[in-house]
C-alpha positions in Angstrom: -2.6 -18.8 -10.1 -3.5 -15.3 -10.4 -3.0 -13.2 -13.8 -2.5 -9.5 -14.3 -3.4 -7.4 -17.2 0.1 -5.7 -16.2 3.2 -7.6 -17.2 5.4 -6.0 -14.5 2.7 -6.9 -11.8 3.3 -10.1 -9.9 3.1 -12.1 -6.8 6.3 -11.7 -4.5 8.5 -13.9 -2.6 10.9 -14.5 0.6 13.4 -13.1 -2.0 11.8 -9.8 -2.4 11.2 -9.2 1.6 14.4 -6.8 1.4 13.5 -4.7 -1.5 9.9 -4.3 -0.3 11.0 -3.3 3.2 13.5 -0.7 1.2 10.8 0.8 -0.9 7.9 1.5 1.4 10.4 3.0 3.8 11.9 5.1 1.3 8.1 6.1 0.3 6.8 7.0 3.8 9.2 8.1 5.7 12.7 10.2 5.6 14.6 12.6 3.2 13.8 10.2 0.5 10.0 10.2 0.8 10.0 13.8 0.2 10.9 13.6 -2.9 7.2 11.8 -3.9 3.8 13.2 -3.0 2.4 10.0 -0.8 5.5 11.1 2.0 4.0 10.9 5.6 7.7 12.5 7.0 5.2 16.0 7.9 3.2 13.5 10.1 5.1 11.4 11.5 9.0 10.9 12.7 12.0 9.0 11.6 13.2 6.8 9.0 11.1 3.6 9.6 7.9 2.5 8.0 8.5 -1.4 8.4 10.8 -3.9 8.9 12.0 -7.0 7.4 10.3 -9.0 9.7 6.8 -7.3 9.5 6.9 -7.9 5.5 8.1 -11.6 5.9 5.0 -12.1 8.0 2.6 -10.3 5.8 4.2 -12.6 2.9 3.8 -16.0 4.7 0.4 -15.3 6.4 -2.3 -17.0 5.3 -5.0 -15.3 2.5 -2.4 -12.1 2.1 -0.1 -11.4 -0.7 2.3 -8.6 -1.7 2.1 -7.6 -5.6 5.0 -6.3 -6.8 6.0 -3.8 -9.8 9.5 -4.8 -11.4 10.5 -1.9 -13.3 12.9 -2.0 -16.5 15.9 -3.3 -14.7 14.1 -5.8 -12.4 14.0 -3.9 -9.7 10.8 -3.9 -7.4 9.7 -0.5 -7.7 6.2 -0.4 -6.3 4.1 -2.5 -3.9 0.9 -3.6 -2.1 -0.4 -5.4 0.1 -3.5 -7.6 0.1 -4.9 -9.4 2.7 -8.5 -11.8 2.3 -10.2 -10.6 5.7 -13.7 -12.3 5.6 -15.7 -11.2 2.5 -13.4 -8.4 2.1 -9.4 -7.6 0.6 -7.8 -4.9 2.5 -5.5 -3.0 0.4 -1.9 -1.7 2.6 1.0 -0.3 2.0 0.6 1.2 -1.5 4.0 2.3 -2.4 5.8 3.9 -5.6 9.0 4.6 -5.4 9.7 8.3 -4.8 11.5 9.2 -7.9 8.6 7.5 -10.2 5.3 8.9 -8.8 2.9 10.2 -11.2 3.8 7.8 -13.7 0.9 5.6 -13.1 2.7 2.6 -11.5 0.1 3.0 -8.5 -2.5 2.9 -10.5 -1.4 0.1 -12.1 -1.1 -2.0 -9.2 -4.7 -0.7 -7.7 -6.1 -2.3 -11.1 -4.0 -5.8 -10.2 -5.7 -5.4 -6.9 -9.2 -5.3 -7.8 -8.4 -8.2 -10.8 -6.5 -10.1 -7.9 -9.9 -9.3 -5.6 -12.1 -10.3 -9.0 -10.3 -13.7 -9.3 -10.6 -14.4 -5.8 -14.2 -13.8 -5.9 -14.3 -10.8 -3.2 -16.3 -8.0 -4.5 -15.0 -5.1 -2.0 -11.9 -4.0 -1.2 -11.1 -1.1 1.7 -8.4 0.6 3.0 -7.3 2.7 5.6 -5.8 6.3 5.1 -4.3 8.4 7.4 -7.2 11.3 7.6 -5.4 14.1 7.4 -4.2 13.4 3.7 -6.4 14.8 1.7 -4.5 14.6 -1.8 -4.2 11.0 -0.9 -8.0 10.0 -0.2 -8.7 12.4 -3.4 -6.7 10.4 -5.6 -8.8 6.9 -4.4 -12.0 8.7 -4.1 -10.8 9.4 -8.3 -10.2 5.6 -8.6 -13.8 4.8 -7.3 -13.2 4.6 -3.2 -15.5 6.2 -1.2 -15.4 7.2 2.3 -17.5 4.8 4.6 -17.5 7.4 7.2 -15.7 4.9 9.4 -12.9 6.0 11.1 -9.9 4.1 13.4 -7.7 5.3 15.5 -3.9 5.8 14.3 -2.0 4.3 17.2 2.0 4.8 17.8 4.2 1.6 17.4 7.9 1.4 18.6 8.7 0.6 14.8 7.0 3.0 12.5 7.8 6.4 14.4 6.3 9.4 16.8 3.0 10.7 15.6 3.7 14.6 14.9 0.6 15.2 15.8 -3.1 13.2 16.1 -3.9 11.3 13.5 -6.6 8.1 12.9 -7.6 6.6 9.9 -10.3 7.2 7.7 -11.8 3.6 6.2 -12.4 4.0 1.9 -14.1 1.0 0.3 -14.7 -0.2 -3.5 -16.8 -2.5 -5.2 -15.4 -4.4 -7.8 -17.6 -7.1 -9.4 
């Protein structure tokens, strides 16, 4: 049992598979996204981020977790995802809905990801970021991630959209004990 210094922070379930997929596609991708500031529609094409199916597995695989945010009226309005790989959490698909960024839900649910990390007993959490978003990585790098100087490549999918132009990912890390 894991416990959050943030009411509205919790663990989520098979039930929430459908709002999740909703919000970090409205988030990333489309018209919608461009109404926050973590949009990726300049970068890359379409509508889709995820799928049902991807977040289902992410939920139901072994050592990774989505936290959700419920906002007033119960409805999930941010997200991550955590997954124990090794001695290390990586932290995915950090979403606020649109139409509430800035309002410190996100960094709400990055503290519930280091406690979640904390009570684990993992001490470092990384992530990747799309290179090319510097407001982004200076927003972590202000929440205590630094750039390892690793960085992956950003491959296309058949899911999440064309690439508008190159992109990889640059790897951040934190310590947290």
């Amino acid at each position: 049992m894991f416990i959050f210094s943030c009411p509205n922070i919790s663990i989520a379930s098979d039930r929430d598979i459908v709002p999740i997929e909703r919000l970090l596609n409205s988030a990333y991708r489309g018209e919608s996204s461009k109404q926050g500031w973590t949009t990726e529609a300049h970068l890359i094409g379409g509508d889709t981020r995820t799928v049902a199916s991807e977040v289902r597995e992410l939920i139901h695989h072994p050592g990774s977790v989505f936290l959700k945010y419920e906002g007033d009226k119960n409805e999930i309005v941010g997200c991550v995802n955590l997954q124990r790989q090794e001695s290390k959490i990586y932290l995915g698909m950090l979403s606020v809905s649109p139409r509430l960024q800035g309002g410190g839900i996100g960094k709400k649910l990055l503290r519930a990801s280091e406690e979640f990390a904390r009570q684990a007993g993992i001490g470092i959490i990384y992530m990747t970021v799309i290179s090319v978003r510097s407001e982004l990585i200076n927003w972590y790098k202000r929440h205590g991630y630094e750039d390892t100087g690793k960085r992956k490549p950003f491959h296309e999918d058949p899911v999440s959209g064309d690439h508008l132009q190159q992109l990889e990912f640059m790897v951040l890390e934190k310590r947290v004990r």
